[in-house]
N, C-alpha and C positions, 0 to 999 in steps of 0.2 A: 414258413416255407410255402405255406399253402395260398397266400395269399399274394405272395410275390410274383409264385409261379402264373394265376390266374390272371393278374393283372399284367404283366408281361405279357400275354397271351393277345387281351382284348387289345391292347396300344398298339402292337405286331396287325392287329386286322383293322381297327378304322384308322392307321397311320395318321393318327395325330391331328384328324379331323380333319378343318378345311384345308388346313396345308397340304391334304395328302394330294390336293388336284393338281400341283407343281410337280409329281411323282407321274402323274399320270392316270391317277384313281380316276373314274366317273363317275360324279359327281352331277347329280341333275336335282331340280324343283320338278318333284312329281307328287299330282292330284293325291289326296289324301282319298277320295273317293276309289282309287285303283292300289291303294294298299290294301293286304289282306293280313291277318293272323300267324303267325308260324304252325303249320299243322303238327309240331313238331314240340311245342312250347308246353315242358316241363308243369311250370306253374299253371294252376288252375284258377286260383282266386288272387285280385288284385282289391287293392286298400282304396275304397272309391274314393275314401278324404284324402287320402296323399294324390291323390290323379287329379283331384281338384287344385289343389295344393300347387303340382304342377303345372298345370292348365293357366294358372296364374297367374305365375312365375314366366310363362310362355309368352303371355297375351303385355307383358309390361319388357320383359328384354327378347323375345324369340326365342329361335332354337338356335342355340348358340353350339350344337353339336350334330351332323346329319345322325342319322338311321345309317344303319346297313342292309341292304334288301339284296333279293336277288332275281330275274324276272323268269316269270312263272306264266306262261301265254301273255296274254292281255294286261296283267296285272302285276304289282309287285311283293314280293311274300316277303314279310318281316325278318331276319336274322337277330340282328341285335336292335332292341330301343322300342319294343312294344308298348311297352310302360308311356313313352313317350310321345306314342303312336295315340295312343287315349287320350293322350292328355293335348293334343293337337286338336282330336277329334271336339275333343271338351272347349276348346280356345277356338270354335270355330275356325281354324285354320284353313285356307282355297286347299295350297299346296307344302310339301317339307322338304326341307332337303338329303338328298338320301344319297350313300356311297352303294352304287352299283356292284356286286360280287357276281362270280361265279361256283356256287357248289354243290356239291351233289345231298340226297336226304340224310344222308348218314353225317355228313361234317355238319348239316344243319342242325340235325337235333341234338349233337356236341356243341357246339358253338352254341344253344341257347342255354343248354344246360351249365357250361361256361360261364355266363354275361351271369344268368342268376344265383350262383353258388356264390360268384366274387360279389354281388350285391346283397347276400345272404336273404334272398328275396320265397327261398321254395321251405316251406315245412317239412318236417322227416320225410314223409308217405312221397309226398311227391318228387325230392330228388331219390330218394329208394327207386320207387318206379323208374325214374329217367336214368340211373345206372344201370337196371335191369333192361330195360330197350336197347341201350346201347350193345351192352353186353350181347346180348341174343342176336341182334340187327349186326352188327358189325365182327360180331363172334372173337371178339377179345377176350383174353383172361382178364381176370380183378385186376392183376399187376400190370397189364399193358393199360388201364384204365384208370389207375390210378397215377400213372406214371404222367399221364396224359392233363390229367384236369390237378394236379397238385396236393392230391392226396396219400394217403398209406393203404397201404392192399389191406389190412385189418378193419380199416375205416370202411372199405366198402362191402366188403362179406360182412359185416355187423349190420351196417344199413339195411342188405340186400335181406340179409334174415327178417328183420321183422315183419316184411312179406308178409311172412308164413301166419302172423297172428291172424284171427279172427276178422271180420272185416266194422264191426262193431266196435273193438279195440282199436285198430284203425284211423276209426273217422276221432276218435279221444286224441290220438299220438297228432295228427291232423291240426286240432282245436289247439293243442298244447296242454290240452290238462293231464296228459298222461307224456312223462318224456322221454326220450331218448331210451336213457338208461333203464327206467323202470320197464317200457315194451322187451329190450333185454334180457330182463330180470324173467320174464312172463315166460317166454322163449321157454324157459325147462322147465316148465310145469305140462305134465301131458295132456289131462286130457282139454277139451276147448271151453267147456260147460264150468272148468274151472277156472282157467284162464279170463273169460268172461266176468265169474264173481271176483274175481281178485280184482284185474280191473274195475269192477263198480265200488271196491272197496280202497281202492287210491283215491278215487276220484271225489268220498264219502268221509274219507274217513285221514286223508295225509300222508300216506304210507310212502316213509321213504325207501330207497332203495338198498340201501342196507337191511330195511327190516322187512320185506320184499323176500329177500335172496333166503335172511332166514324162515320166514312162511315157507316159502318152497321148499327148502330141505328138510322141512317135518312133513310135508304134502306127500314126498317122493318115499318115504316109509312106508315097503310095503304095509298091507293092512295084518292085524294078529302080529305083530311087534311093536316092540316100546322101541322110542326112541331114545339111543343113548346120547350122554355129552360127553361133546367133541372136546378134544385138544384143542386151546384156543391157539394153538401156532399152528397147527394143523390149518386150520379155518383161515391163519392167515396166508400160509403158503398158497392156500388153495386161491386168494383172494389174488395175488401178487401173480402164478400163473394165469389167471382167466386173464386181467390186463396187458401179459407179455402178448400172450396168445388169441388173443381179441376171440375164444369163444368160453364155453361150460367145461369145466375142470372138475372133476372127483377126487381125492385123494382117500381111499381105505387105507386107513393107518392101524395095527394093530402089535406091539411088544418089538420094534424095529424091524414088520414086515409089513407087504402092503402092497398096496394096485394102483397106479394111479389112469385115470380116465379122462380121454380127450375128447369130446364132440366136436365132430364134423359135418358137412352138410352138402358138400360136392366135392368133384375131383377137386377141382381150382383149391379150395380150400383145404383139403389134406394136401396138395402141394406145399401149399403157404407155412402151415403150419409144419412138416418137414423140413422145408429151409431154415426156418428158426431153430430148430431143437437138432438138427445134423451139423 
């Protein structure tokens, strides 16, 4: 769904390329010296061999697709096709051809967040960040944002959490040595000094995310008690809601009585996970 929606999205904005100028798009050869950066653009690090790569590719059949820009005083600010924009720069290129837009900063920093999800071009940290901008900038709920770019509202309160880790852990979820799921995993371990050793001990030692999730739940014992064993259906229910409910599930099970425990982490998300279980 996710990828349908995105790509629908991007076709809807540069109509179909140069065809779009029978529409009415403009469409100009403008100085690559008057292009600028999207101030706006999600991704941080670009793959210098692939920009080569395309540079190319460039320099032997052109640009067989414009840019999208939009004009910014004197200059024109990137939208969609930065990537490509380097790799012009790379191909010595005079001028590119660019599809002329009008939009304001908020649809810009949506629209590039857009172009790079469907190109699965941003590492966790950085689309986390670029949902969080939106979010705050345009003061959407997770669901009006997920609705929007092709996602599940769980997908983006999970993302948006791992914020919260350490910024050490971080730069690891970043590199990819530490993934998705494990930064997750880390999530409910309290304090940060631990968080950090565990992280250096994925990164050392292979720890998958199952056996993660168990470290943790002998970590969260308080101290001066043993840890007892669990019910392994227990363990699994517990595994089956955190998945429903995209956060940290408790279940005290004790002689068919018991508590069960949901984390939350903002309004938005006790909403979310109310709609679910109401």
């Amino acid at each position: 769904m996710g990828k349908k929606a995105l790509g629908k999205g991007l076709d809807a904005l540069i109509s179909g390329g140069y065809e779009s100028e029978e529409a009415g798009e403009n469409i100009r050869l403008i100085p690559v010296e008057e292009i600028v950066p999207n101030r706006f653009q999600p991704r941080k690090s670009f793959d210098n061999e692939k920009i080569r790569e395309l540079a190319q590719s460039i320099k032997e059949n052109g640009m067989i697709q414009p840019i999208v820009v939009r004009k910014n005083g004197a200059q024109y600010e990137v939208i969609v096709g930065e990537r490509r924009v380097k790799a012009a720069k790379e191909a010595e290129l005079a001028v590119i051809p660019a599809l002329v837009k009008e939009y304001s900063d908020d649809r810009l920093l949506e629209l590039a967040l857009i172009e790079n999800i469907q190109r699965e071009d941003l590492n966790p940290v950085e689309e986390a960040l670029a949902y969080r901008m939106i979010l705050e900038r345009e003061r959407l709920t997770q669901e009006e944002l997920a609705n929007r770019i092709g996602k599940s509202r769980s997908y983006i309160a999970n993302m948006v959490r791992i914020l919260e880790l350490p910024e050490q852990v971080l730069e690891n979820v970043s590199r990819g040595t530490i993934s998705v799921g494990q930064a997750k995993a880390l999530l409910s371990v309290d304090e940060e000094t631990d968080k950090i050793s565990l992280a250096q001990r994925i990164i050392q030692e292979g720890i998958t995310v199952r056996e993660l999730e168990h470290i943790t739940r002998k970590r969260n014992v308080p101290r001066g008690t043993l840890p007892k064993e669990r019910d392994p259906h227990v363990e699994e229910l517990e595994e089956k809601l955190r998945g429903r409910l995209g956060t940290k599930v408790k279940i005290e099970y004790r002689k068919g009585k018991g508590v069960i425990k949901i984390d939350f982490y903002s309004d938005d998300e006790l909403e979310r996970i109310l709609e679910i279980v109401i």
